[in-house]
Structures are given as C-alpha cells and as structure tokens.
N, C-alpha and C positions, 0 to 999 in steps of 0.2 A: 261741102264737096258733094258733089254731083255722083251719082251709083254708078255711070259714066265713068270720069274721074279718078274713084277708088278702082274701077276694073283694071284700066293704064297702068295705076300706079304697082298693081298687085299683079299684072303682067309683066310691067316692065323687072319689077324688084324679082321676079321669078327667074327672068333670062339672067339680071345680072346675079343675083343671091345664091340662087342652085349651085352655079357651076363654080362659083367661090367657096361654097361648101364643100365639093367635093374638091376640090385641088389638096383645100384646107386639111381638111381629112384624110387622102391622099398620101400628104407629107407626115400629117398627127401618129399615120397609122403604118408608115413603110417600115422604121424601125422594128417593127413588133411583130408585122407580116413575116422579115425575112428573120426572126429570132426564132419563131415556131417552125420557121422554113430548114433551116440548121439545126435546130435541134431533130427535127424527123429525119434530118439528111444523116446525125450522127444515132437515131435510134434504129435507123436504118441499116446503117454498116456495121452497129454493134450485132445486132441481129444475123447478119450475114457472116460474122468473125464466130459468133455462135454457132450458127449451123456447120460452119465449117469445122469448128473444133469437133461438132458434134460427128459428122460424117467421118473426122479421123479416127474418135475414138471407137465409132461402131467399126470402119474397117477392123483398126487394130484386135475388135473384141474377137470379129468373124474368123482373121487370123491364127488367135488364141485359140479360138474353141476348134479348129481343124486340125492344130497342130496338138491338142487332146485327144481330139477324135482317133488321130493317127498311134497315139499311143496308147490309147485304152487297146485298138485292135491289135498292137502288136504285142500286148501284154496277154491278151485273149488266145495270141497264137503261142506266146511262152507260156501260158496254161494250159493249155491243149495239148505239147509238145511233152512238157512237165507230164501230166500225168499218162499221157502216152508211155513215159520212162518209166512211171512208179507201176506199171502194171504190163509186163512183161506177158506175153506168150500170146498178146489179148489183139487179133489186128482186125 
C-alpha cells in the first residue's frame, strides 16, 4: 500500500469510525448520564425539604424566644411593682 492509500483509508475509516463511536457511546452512556441526572434532581429537593424545615424551625425558635422576651418583661414589671409594695412610704 501506497502512503497515498493508507491516507484514504485512515480518512475514510475516520468519517465512518468517529461518528459510530460516538452514537455508540451516546447510547453506552445515556443510562448513567440520566441516573446522575436524578439522583442531583433528588439531592436537590432533599436539600430544599431541608432548608425548608430549616427556615420553620428558625421561625418557630424567633417565635419562642419573643414570647420569652415578653415574659421575662412582664416578670420585670411584677418585680418592680412587688417591691414597690414591700417598701411602703418610699415613692
């Protein structure tokens, strides 16, 4: 064979060989493409069910600690009032 010859052949087997590899591959590999695809689409909305929960329990905590707040002060003002009473004559 001719250096000629081998060019053709090593061209031609290029057009048809490439694009049969890739189809090949294509198909070998869509399976597995859309497993990784699904799997991030469910680590994805686990994450989102997460933040979610998260953002309830931080309200709820915001909640909690106002509705503290509201009673340390009014415990502050039956203390104040309290010893207002224990100390008569004193204004």
């Amino acid at each position: 064979m001719s250096p000629e010859e081998i060019l053709q052949f090593v061209v031609v087997g290029a057009i048809v060989v490439i694009p049969a590899l890739a189809i090949s591959a294509r198909i070998a590999l869509r399976p597995m493409v859309d497993a990784v695809a699904r799997l991030r689409e469910l680590t994805t909305t686990k994450d989102r069910v997460h933040a979610d929960t998260l953002a309830t329990e931080l309200r709820e905590l915001r909640a909690t600690t106002a509705e503290l707040a509201e009673e340390v002060r009014a415990l502050r003002e039956g203390g104040e009032f309290y010893r207002q009473l224990q100390a008569p004559g004193q204004d």
